[in-house]
N, C-alpha and C positions, 0 to 999 in steps of 0.2 A: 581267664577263669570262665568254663563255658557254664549258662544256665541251661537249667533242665527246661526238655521240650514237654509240651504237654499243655492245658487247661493258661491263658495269659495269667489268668487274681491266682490260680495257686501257685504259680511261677512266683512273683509279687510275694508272695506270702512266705515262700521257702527262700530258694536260692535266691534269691534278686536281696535278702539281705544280706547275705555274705557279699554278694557282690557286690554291693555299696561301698564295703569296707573293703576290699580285699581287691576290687576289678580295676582294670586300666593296668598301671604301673604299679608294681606292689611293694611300696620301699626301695632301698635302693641297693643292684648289687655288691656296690663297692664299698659300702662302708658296713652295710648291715642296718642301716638307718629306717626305723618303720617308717617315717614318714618322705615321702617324693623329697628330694632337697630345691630349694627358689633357685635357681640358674639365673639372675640376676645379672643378663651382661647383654648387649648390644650385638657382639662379633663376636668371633671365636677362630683360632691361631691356626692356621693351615700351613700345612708341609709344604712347600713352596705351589708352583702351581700345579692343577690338580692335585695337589693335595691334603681336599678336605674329611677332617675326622667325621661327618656325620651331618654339622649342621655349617651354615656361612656364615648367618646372617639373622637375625631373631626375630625382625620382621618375617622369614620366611619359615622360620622353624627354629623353638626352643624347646627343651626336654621338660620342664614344668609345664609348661601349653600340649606338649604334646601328651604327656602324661593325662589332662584331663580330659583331651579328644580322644583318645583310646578307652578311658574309662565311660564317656558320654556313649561312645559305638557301645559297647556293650552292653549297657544301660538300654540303650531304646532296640537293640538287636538288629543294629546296621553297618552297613559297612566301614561308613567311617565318621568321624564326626570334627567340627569344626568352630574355636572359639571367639567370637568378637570381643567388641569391646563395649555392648548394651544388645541388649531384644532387637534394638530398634537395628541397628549396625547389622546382625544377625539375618534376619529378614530384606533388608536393602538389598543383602549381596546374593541369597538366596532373588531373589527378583531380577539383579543381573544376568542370570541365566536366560532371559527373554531377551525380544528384540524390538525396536520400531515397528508397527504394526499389529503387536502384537498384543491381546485382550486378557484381562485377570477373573475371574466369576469371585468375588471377597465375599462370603459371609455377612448379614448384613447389618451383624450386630457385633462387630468386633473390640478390641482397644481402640481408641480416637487416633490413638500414633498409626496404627497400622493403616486407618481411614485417611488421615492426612498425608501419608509418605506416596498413597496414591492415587489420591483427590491433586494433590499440589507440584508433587516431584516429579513421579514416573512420567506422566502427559506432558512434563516438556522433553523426555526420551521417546514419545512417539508412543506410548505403553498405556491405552487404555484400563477400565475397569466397569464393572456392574456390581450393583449390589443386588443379592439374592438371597432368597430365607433357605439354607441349606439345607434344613430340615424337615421340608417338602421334598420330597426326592424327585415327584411328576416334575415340580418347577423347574427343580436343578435342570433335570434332564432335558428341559424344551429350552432351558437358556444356554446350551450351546450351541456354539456355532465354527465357524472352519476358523474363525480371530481368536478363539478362544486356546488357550497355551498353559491357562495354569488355573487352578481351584485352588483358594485361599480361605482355609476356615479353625474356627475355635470350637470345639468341645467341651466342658460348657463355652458360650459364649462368653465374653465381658460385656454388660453386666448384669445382663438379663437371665445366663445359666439355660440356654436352647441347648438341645440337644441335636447333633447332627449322628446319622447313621455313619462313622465313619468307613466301615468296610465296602458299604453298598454307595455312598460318596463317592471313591476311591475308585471304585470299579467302575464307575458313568464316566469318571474322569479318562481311567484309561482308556475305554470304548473310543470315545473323543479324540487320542491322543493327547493329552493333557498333562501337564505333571497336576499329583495333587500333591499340597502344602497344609501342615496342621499345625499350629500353634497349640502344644501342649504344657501350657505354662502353668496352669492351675491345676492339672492333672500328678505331673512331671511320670517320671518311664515306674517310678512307684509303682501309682494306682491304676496308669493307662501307658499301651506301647501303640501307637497308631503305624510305626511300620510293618508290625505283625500283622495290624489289620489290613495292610493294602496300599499304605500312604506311602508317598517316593519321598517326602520329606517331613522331619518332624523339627521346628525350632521349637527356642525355649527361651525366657528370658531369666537368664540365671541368677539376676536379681533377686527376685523372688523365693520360694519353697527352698531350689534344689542351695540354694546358699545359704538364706534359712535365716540371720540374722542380721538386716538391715545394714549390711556391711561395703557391702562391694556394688558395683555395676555390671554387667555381664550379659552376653547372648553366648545362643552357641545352636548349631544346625548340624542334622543327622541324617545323614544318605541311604539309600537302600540298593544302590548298584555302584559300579563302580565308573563305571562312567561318570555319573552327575558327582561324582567325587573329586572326577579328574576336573571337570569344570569346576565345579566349586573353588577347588584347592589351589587352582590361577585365579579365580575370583577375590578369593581372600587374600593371598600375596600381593595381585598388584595392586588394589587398590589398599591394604594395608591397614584396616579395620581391626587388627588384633588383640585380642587380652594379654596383657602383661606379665610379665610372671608373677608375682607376689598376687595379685587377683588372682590366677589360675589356682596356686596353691590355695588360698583363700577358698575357693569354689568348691578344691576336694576335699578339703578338710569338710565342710560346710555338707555335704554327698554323703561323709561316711556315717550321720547322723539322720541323716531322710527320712528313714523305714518307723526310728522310735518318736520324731518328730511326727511326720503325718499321721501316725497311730492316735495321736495327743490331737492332734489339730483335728480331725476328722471325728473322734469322739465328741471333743465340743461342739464344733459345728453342727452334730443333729441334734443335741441338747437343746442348743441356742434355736436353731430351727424349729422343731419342734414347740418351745417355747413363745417365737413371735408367732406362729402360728395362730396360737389363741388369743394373742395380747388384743385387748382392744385399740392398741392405737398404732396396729398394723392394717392395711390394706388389702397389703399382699404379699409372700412372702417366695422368692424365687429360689429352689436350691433342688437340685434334682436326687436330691436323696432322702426328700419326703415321701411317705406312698402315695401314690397317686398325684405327685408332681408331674406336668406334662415332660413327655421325652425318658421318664424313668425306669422305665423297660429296658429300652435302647442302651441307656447308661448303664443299666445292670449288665448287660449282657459284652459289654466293652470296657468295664474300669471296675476295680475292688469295692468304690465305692461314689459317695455325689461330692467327695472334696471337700476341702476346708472352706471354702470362700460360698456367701450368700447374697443375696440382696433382699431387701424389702420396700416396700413404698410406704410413708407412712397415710395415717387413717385422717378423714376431714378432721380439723379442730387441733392438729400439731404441728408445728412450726416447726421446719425443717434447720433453722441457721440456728432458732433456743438451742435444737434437739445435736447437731453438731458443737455448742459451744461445752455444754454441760457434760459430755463425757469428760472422765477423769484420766483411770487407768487406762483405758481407750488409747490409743495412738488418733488424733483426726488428721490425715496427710493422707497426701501419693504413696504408692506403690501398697504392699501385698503380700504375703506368704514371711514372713518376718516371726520368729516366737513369739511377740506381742501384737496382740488384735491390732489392727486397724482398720478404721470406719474412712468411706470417701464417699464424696459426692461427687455421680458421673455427672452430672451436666454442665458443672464448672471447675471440674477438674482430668480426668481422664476423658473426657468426653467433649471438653469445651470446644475443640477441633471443628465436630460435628457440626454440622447447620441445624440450628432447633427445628426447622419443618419434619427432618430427619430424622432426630432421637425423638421428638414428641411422637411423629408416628410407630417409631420403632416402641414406645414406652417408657424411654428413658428420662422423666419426666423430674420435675425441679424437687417432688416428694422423694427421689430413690435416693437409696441410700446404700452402697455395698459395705460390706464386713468379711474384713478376712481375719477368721477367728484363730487366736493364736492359744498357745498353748498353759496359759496362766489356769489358775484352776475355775472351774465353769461356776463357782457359784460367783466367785467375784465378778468375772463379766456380766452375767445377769444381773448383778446387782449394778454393774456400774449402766447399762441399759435401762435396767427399773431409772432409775433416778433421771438418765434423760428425758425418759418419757414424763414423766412427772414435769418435769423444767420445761419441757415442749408444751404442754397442756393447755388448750386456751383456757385462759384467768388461772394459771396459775401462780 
């Protein structure tokens, strides 16, 4: 099912929602079945040799997995797309595509997993990294160099909400020779497509938004040529990181709901925003779809809107561990993009990875707090907020 070319947010706004429900695999033709059917097998029975119907083997290719890589391509408007079995899996094998020698420029405020996978893992493959504010573009620009192979960033950031110029990013990177990489997790191809804008890859941890209810595990990676397809698509087979079927299905059922889900999540989220804004016993409040939020320009000009997910730092005189115990309806845990809010604390949770010299310069300080605002109705979150703050209060 193709989307209409034109403007990305009215894209987003028109077709991109039929194509939620309708894109990839559309049912199935043999039975008549609306929904992909689970292919729930290991192997599959071949005509003697050579000859096989389609697939061999499900670590290399099943019709449910494939069904939701077909649906992801068209979703972010790439060539092809590819499922693991987490963000983090996702990303790993996306970074396979480097070699020994070779340099990453990471964003330098990202998830702590993606900080750790190459702070700890890649550097004993030989595979450097630097951290960089992506959203200085002079910086970006003078921190390449001939090592440099691949630009690694988030739009907003986790979980400070920076905004990087993706197009103008994307473009230094290729100058350079560089793939660039975007993590569009908090976005998802909804409200932002970064391969429209320029990006040679877009992951996503399908955990979150595009699965939509604290269900499953899931990554998945989106190509814009077909080459780094061809690479990827040995990447993912032999080392064997795959989603499952019953999670795949999981995932697009989870997809065909996105458009009326982030409609709901993104309404509350500037309610909510706009709200800690005044509160006195916020700080600060980071979400780039306040006016005059830094980076909020940029975002307009690149996503429908600033997302469901915020942060704030709380204000002197509020305890950060009162103020996580006393939510209720609140979810307090990992992860994100779920129907029901959930509040974390980056410093000893998504973040804990981090070395404090790092997040305290970065900001990420013991006061923040993110909130991924789900979709309950917004006067209850605020009230379930009002009441932390209250319980956070010193003497109260």
């Amino acid at each position: 099912m193709a989307i209409r070319d034109g403007d990305p947010r009215e894209e987003a706004e028109g077709a991109m929602r039929s194509l939620l429900v309708h894109g990839g695999v559309d049912g199935d033709e043999r039975t008549g079945a609306v929904s992909v059917p689970i292919y729930q097998t290991s192997t599959y029975r071949q005509d003697g040799i050579g000859g096989m119907r389609g697939y061999e083997y499900s670590r290399t290719g099943n019709p449910t997995r494939e069904a939701l890589e077909k649906l992801m391509a068209e979703l972010e408007g790439g060539t092809a797309g590819f499922a693991f079995a987490s963000g983090l899996a996702a990303i790993t094998a996306v970074l396979m595509l480097l070699g020994s020698g070779d340099k990453v420029l990471l964003s330098h405020n990202v998830y702590g997993g993606t900080f750790r996978l190459l702070d700890r893992v890649f550097p004993g493959l030989g595979i450097g990294y630097e951290l960089v504010d992506a959203s200085d573009l002079d910086l970006l620009e003078a921190s390449f160099s001939p090592a440099v192979k691949a630009l690694v960033l988030e739009s907003p950031t986790n979980p400070l909400m920076e905004i990087t110029d993706i197009a103008a990013a994307s473009a230094i990177a290729r100058r350079h020779g560089a793939l660039s990489i975007v993590d569009n997790t908090f976005m998802t191809p909804y409200l932002q497509r970064p391969l429209r804008l320029g990006a040679d890859i877009v992951v996503h941890s399908g955990t979150k938004f595009l699965g939509g209810h604290s269900d499953l595990i899931a990554g998945l990676a989106v190509v814009a040529s077909p080459q780094l397809a061809e690479r990827l698509k040995f990447i993912q087979n032999a080392t064997g990181g795959i989603l499952q079927p019953f999670d795949s299905w999981l995932l697009i059922r989870g997809i065909k709901t996105l458009s009326v889900r982030m409609d709901r999540h993104v309404e509350n989220a500037r309610l909510v925003a706009r709200r800690l804004e005044d509160h006195p016993g916020v700080a600060r409040v980071y979400y780039p779809g306040l006016p005059g939020a830094a980076g909020a320009d940029v975002n307009a000009r690149q996503a429908r809107s600033g997302g469901a997910v915020l942060s704030f730092a709380l204000a002197e005189g509020y305890d950060v561990r009162a103020f996580s115990r006393a939510v209720k309806m609140i979810v307090f845990g990992e992860s994100l993009g779920g129907v029901e809010s959930i509040l974390t604390h980056p410093a000893t949770m998504t973040h804990a990875s981090v070395p404090e010299e790092i997040r305290l310069r970065l900001g990420i300080t013991d006061g923040l707090l993110r909130l991924s605002v789900g979709i309950e109705d917004s006067d209850d979150i605020l009230r379930d907020l009002e009441a932390a703050f209250a319980a956070s209060r010193a003497g109260a």
